[in-house]
Short mmCIF file of the C-alpha atoms (twelve columns), coordinates in Angstrom:
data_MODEL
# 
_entry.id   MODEL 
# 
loop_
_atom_site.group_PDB 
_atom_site.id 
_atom_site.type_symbol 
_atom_site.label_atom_id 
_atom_site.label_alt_id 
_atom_site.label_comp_id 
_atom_site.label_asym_id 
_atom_site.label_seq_id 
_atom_site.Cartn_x 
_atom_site.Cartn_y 
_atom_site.Cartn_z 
_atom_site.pdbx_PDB_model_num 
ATOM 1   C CA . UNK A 1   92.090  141.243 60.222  1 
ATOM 2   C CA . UNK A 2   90.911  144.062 62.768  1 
ATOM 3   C CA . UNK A 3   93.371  145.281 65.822  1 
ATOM 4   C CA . UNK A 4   91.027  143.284 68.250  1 
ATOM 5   C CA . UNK A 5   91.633  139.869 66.454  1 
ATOM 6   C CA . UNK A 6   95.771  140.690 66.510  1 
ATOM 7   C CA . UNK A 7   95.270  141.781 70.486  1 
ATOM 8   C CA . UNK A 8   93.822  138.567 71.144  1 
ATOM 9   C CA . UNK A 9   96.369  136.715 68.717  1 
ATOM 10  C CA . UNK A 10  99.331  138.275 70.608  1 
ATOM 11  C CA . UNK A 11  97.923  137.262 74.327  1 
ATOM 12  C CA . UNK A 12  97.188  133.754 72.691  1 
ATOM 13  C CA . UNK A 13  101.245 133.143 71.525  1 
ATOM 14  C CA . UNK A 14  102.221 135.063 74.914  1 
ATOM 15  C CA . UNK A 15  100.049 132.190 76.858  1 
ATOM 16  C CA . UNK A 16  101.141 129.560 74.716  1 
ATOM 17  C CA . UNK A 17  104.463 130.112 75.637  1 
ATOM 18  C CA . UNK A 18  105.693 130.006 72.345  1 
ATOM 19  C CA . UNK A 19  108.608 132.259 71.504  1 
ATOM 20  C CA . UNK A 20  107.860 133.472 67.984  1 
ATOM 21  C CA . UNK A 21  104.919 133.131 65.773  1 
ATOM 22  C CA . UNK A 22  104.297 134.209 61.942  1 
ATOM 23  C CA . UNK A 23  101.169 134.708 60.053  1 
ATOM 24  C CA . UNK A 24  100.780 135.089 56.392  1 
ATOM 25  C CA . UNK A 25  97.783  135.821 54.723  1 
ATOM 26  C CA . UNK A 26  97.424  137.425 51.207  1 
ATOM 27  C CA . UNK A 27  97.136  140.928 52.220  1 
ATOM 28  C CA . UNK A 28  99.107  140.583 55.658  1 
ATOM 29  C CA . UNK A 29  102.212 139.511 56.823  1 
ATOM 30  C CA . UNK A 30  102.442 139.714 61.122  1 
ATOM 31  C CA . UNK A 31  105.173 138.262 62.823  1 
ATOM 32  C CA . UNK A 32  104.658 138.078 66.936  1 
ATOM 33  C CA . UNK A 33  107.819 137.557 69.419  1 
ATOM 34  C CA . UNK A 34  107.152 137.160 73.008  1 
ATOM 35  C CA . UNK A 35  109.838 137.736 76.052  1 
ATOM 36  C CA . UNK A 36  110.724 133.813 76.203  1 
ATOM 37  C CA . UNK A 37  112.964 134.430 72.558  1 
ATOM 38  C CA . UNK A 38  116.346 135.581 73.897  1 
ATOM 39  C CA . UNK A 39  117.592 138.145 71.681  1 
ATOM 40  C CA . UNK A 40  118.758 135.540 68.876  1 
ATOM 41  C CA . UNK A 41  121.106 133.411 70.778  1 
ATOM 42  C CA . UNK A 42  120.089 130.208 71.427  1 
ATOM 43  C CA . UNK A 43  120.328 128.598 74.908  1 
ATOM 44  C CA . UNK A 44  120.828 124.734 74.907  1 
ATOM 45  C CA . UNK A 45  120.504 122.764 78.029  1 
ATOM 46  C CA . UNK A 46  122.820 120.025 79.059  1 
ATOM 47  C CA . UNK A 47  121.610 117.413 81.480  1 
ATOM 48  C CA . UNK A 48  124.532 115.171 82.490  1 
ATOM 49  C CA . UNK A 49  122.813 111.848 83.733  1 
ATOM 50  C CA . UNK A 50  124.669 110.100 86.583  1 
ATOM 51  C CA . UNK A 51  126.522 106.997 85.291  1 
ATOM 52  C CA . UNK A 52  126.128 103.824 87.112  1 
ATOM 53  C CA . UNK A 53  128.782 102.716 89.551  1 
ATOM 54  C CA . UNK A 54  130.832 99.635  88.263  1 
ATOM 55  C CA . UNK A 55  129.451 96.943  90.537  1 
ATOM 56  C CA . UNK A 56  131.975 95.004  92.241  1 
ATOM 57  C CA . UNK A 57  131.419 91.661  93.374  1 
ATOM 58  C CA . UNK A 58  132.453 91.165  96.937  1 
ATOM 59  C CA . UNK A 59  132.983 88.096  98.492  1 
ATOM 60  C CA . UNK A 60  130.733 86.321  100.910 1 
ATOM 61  C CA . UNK A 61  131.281 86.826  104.502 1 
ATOM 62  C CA . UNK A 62  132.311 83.436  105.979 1 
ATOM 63  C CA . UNK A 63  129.296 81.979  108.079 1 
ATOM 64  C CA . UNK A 64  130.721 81.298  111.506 1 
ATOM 65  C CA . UNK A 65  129.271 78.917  113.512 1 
ATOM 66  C CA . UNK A 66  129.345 79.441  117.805 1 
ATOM 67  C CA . UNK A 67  133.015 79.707  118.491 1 
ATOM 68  C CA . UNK A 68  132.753 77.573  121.700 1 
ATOM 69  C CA . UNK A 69  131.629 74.850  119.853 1 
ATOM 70  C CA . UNK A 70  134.111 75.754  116.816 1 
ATOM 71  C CA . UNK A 71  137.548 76.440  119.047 1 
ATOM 72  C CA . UNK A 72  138.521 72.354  120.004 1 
ATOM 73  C CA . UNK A 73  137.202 71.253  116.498 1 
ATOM 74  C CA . UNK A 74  139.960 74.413  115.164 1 
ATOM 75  C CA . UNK A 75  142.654 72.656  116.587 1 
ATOM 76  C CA . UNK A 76  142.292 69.514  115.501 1 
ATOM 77  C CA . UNK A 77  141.467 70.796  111.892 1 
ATOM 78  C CA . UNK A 78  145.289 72.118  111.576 1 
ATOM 79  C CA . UNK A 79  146.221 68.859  111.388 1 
ATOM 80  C CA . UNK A 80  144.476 68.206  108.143 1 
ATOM 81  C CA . UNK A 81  145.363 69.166  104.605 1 
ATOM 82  C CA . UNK A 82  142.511 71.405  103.142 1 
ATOM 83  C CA . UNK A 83  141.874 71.232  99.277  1 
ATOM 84  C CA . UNK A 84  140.428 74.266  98.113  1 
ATOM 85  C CA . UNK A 85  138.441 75.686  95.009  1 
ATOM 86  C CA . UNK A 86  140.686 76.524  92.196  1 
ATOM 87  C CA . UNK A 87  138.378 78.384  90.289  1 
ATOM 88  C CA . UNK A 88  134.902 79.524  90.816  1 
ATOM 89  C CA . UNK A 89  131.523 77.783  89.627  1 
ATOM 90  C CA . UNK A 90  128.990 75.445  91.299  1 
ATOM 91  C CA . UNK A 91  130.497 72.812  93.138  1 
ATOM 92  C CA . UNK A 92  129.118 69.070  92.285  1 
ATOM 93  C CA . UNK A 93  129.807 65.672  94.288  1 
ATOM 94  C CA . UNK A 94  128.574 63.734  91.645  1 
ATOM 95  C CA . UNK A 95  129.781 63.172  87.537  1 
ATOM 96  C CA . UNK A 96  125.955 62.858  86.708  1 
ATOM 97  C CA . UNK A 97  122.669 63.206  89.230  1 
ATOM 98  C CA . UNK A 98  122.040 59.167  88.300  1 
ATOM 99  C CA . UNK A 99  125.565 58.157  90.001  1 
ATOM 100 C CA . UNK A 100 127.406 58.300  93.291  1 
ATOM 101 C CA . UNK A 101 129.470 60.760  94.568  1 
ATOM 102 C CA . UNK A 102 132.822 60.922  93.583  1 
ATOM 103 C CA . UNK A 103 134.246 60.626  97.029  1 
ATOM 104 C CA . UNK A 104 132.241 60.482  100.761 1 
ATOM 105 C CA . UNK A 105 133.784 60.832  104.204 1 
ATOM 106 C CA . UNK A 106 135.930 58.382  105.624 1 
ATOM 107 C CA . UNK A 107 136.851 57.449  101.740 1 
ATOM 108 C CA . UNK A 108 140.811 56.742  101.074 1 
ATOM 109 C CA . UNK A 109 141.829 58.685  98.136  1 
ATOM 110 C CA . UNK A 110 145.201 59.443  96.235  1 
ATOM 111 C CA . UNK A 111 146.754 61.832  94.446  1 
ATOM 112 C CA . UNK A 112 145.510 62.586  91.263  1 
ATOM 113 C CA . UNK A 113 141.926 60.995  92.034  1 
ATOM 114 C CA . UNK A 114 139.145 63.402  91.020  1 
ATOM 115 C CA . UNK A 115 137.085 64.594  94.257  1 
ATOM 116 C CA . UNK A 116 134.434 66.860  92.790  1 
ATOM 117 C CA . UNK A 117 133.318 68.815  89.438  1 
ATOM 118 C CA . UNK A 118 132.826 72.079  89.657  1 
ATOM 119 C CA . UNK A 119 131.049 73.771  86.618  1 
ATOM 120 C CA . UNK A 120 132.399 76.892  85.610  1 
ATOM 121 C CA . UNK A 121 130.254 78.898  82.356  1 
ATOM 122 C CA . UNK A 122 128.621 75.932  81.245  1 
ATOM 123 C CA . UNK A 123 132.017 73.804  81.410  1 
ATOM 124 C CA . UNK A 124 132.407 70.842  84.026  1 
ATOM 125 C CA . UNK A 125 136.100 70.479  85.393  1 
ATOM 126 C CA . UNK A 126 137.063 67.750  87.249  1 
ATOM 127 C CA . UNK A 127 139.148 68.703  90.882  1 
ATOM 128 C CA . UNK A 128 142.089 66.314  91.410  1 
ATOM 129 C CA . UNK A 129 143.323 65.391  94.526  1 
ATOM 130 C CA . UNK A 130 147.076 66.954  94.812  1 
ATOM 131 C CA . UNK A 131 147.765 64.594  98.804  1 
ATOM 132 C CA . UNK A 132 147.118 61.273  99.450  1 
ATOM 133 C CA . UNK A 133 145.055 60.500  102.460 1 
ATOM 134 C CA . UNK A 134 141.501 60.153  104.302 1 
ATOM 135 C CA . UNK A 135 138.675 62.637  103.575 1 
ATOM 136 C CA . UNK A 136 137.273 63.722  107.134 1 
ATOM 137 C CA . UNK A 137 135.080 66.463  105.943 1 
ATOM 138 C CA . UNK A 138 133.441 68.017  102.725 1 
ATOM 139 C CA . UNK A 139 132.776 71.201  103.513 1 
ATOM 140 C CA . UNK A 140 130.211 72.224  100.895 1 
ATOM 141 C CA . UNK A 141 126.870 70.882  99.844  1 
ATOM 142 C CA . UNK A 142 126.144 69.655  96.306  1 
ATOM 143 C CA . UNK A 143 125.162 71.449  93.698  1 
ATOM 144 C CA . UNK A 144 126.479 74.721  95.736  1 
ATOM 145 C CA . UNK A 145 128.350 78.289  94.476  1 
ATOM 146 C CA . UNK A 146 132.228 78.367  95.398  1 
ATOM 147 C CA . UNK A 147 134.613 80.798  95.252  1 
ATOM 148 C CA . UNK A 148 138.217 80.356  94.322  1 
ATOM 149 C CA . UNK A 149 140.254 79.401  97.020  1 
ATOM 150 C CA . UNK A 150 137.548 78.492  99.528  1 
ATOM 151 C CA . UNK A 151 137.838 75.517  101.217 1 
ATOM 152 C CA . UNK A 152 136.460 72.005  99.987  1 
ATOM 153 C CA . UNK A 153 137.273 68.802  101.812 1 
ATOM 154 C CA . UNK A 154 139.831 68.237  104.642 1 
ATOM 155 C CA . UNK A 155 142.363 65.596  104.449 1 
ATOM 156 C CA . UNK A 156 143.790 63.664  106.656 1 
ATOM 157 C CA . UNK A 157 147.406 62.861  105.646 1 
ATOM 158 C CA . UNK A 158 148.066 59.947  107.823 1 
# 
C-alpha cells in the first residue's frame, strides 16, 4: 500500500463520518481517527419523549333547549320527583328488543317496579322505582349513553 492509496483512505473515513477505522493486512497495520472521536469519552444522548396526558373524561354539556320555551315547563317540573341514573351504561326501555317497554308515559307505577335496564360492561341492571306515582316524562331515548346521576323519568307523586 503506497501513500496515495492511505491519502485517499483517510479522506474516505473523514467523509464517511466514521470516527475510527483499522486496517490490517499482513505486512501493515494502519489505524485512522477522524475529529468526530472525542478524545475517548463517550457522549450518549438522552431523548426524553413527552408522556401522554392522562385523559380525563369530562362530562357532557347539558343540551339546552330555547329557554322561553323551557322557563313555564321549569316550573311545573319542580313539582315532580326525578329518578336519576345510578350508575353509568346505556340506558334501555325494554328487557329484550322483541317486548314492550318496561314503563311509557302516563303509566302508574310503584315503588320497587323496575322502569328501565341500563347495561353497564356487558351486565344489564334493572332500575327500580324508589316513589310511587305517574310517569310524565322519560327523558332519554332507548338504547342511549347515561351518566350517573342524570336524570331519567319524572314522576308525578300525586
Amino acid at each position: 500500500m503506497d501513500i496515495k492509496e492511505i491519502q485517499s483512505l483517510i479522506k474516505f473515513v473523514a467523509k464517511s463520518g466514521a470516527s475510527e477505522v483499522k486496517l490490517e493486512t499482513d505486512d501493515i497495520k494502519i489505524t485512522i481517527r477522524t475529529g468526530a472521536l472525542n478524545n475517548g469519552s463517550e457522549t450518549t444522548y438522552v431523548q426524553q419523549l413527552p408522556m401522554a396526558q392522562p385523559q380525563m373524561m369530562a362530562p357532557p354539556a347539558p343540551i339546552e333547549p330555547a329557554a322561553t320555551a323551557e322557563a313555564p315547563s321549569t316550573a311545573e317540573d319542580d313539582k315532580y320527583i326525578t329518578i336519576k341514573s345510578p350508575i353509568i351504561g346505556t340506558f334501555y326501555r325494554k328487557p329484550s328488543p322483541d317486548k314492550p317497554a318496561f314503563v311509557e308515559v302516563g303509566a302508574d307505577i310503584n315503588k320497587g317496579d323496575v322502569l328501565c335496564v341500563i347495561e353497564a360492561m356487558k351486565l344489564f341492571n334493572d332500575i327500580e322505582s324508589e316513589v310511587s306515582g305517574k310517569i310524565v316524562k322519560i327523558l332519554v331515548d332507548d338504547s342511549s349513553p347515561v351518566e350517573f346521576d342524570q336524570p331519567l323519568f319524572l314522576v308525578d307523586p300525586s
